[in-house]
C-alpha positions in Angstrom: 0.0 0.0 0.0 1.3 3.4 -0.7 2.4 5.9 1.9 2.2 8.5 -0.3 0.1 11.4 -1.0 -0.1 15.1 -3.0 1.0 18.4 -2.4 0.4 21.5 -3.9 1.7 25.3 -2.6 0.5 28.5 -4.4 1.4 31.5 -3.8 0.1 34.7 -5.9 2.4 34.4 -8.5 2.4 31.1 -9.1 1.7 27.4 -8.4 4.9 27.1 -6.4 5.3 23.1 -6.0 2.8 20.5 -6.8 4.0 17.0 -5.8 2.4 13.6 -5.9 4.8 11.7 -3.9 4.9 13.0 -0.7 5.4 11.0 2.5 5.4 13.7 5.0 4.5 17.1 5.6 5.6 19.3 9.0 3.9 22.9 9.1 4.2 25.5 11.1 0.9 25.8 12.2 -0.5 28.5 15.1 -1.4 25.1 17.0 2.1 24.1 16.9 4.6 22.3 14.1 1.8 20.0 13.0 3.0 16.4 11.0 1.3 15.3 8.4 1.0 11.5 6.9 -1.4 9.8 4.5 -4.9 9.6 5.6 -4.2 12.2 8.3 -7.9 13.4 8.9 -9.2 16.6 7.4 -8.3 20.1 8.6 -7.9 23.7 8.3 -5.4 25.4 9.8 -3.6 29.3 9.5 0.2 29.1 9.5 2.3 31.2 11.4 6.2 32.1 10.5 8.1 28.9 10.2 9.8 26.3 8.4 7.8 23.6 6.1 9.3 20.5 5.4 8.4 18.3 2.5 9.3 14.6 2.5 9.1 13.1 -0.8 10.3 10.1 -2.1 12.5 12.6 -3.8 14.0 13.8 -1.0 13.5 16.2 1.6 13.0 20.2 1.1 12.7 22.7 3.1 10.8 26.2 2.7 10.1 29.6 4.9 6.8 30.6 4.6 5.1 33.4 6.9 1.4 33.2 6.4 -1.0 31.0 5.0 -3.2 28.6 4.9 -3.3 24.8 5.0 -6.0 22.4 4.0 -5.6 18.6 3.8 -8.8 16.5 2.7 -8.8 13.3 1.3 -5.0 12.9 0.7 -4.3 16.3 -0.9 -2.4 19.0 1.3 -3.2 22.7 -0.3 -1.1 25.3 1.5 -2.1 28.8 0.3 0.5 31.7 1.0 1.6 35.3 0.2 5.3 34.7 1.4 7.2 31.6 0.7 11.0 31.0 0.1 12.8 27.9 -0.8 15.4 28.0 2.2 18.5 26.9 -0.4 17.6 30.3 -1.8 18.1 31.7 1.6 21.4 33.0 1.6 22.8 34.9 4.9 22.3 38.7 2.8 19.0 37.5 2.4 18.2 36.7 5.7 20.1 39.8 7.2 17.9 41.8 4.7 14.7 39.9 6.4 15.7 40.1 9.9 16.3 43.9 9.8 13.4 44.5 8.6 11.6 42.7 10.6 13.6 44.2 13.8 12.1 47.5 12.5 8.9 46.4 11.9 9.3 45.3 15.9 10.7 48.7 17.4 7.2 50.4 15.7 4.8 52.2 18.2 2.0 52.2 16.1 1.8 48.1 15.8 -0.6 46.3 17.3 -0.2 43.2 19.4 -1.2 40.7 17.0 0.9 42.4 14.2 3.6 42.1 16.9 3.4 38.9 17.5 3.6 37.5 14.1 6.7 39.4 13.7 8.5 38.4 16.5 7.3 35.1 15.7 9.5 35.6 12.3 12.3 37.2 13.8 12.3 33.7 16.1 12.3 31.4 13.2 14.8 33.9 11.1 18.1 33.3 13.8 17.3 29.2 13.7 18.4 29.4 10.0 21.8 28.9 9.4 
C-alpha cells in the first residue's frame, strides 16, 4: 500500500510546488509544528512564520513561509501563502535583509499586538536558519 500522498503550494504568483509523492509534511501551524501522513484526517489550519518541510520520495525540502493557509482533505495537502522561500535560496544577505526588517517592523509604536506577534514570531524562526 502506498504511503504516499499530493502536495500542492500556491502563492500569488504562481503554483509554487505541486507533488504527488509525498510521504510527510511538517507545518508551522498557530497550533504548533503540525505532522502530516497519509490519511491524516481533514483540517484547516492558518500558519504562522516557520519552516515547512516536505518529505518526498525525492528527498527532503525545506521552505520559509510566513502566512497561510493549509487544508488537507482526502490525501491532498493545499497550503495557500503570500510569502514563501525555498530555504537553499536563503542566503545569509537574504536573511540579514529579512531580519532587519523585521527588527524595524518590531521597534514600531504604532503596531498592534497581534501584528507584533507575528513578527516576533518571524524574527524567532529567522536566527534558527543557518
Amino acid at each position: 500500500m502506498s504511503e504516499e500522498f499530493k502536495i500542492e503550494i500556491v502563492n500569488p504568483e504562481q503554483s509554487f510546488l505541486s507533488k504527488e509523492d509525498v510521504t510527510e509534511v511538517i507545518v508551522p501551524a498557530y497550533e504548533g509544528e503540525m505532522g502530516i501522513l497519509k490519511d491524516h484526517i481533514s483540517i484547516i489550519s492558518f500558519l504562522k512564520p516557520g519552516i515547512i518541510k516536505v518529505n518526498s520520495k525525492s528527498g527532503e525540502e525545506s521552505f520559509y513561509v510566513e502566512d497561510g493557509i493549509v487544508e488537507f482533505k482526502d490525501n491532498n495537502l493545499s497550503i495557500l501563502t503570500s510569502s514563501i522561500f525555498n530555504m537553499k535560496d536563503m542566503n545569509g544577505e537574504k536573511k540579514a535583509e529579512m531580519l532587519k526588517s523585521a527588527e524595524e517592523a518590531s521597534n514600531n509604536a504604532e503596531i498592534t499586538d497581534q501584528a507584533k506577534f507575528i513578527i516576533d514570531q518571524k524574527i524567532e524562526v529567522l536566527k534558527t536558519i543557518n
